[in-house]
N, C-alpha and C positions, 0 to 999 in steps of 0.2 A: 725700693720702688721709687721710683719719680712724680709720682702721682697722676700718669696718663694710664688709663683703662684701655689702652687699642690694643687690638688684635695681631698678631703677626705678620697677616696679610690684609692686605685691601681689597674687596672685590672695584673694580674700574668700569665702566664702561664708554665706549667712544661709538657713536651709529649700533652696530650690530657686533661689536669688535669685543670681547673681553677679554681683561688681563688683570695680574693681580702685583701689588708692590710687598717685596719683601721688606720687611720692618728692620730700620739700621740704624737700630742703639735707640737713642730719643728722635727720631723722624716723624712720630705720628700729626704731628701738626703739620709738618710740611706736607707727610702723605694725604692729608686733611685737605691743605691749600690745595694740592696739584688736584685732586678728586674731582674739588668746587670748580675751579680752573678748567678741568677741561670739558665740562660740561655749556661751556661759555662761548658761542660758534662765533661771537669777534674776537676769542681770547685764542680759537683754535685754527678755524678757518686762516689767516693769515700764513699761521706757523706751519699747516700741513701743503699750503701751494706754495709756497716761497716765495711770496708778494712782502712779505714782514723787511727781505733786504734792503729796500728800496726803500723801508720807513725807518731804521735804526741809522742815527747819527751817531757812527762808530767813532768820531773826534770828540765827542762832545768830553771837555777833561771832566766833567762831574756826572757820567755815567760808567757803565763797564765796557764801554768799546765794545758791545754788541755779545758781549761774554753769555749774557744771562739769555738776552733772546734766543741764542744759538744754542745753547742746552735746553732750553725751553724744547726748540723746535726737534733737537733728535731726538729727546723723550717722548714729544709725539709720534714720530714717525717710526719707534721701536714699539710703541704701544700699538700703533696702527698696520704695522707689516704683517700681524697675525704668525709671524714665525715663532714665541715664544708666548705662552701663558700664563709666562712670571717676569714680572720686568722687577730689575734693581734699581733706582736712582740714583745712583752712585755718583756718576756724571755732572748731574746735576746739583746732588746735594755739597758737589765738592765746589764747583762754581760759585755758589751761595758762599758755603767756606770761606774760601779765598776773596770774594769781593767785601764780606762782611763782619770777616773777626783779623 
């Protein structure tokens, strides 16, 4: 055991929208952050009208070239299209991945 007590799923919610994250591997912290996160309507509202382009300095060489806000934003918009009742992160946790190990 790793010493996280979370659950397999995550119950989400976003307005009237529920979905739940499947747990992958040791995630529960990030499923944690994202939960907090999209409860946050400047942290969301951005990402779900595509106002957020206009704000990421994709050049900037000491950030992700816009990597992370862009996984940011399709997680929301898979959470929010109501087509699925179980979202994976995968996407996203791979993005984190890649800019951070």
């Amino acid at each position: 055991m790793n010493g996280c007590t979370c659950s397999f799923r995550y119950l989400f919610r976003i307005e009237l929208f529920m979905c739940r994250y499947y747990f992958l591997g040791n995630t529960c912290y990030m499923n944690s952050m994202l939960q907090c996160f999209a409860q946050l309507p400047s942290l969301t509202t951005p990402f779900r009208d595509g106002t957020y382009k206009a704000m990421v300095n994709r050049n900037n060489s000491f950030g992700t070239g816009g990597q992370l806000s862009d996984a940011w934003a399709e997680l929301l918009k898979k959470m929010s299209s109501g087509r699925s009742r179980y979202i994976v992160p995968r996407g996203f946790k791979q993005v984190l991945t890649f800019i951070y190990l």
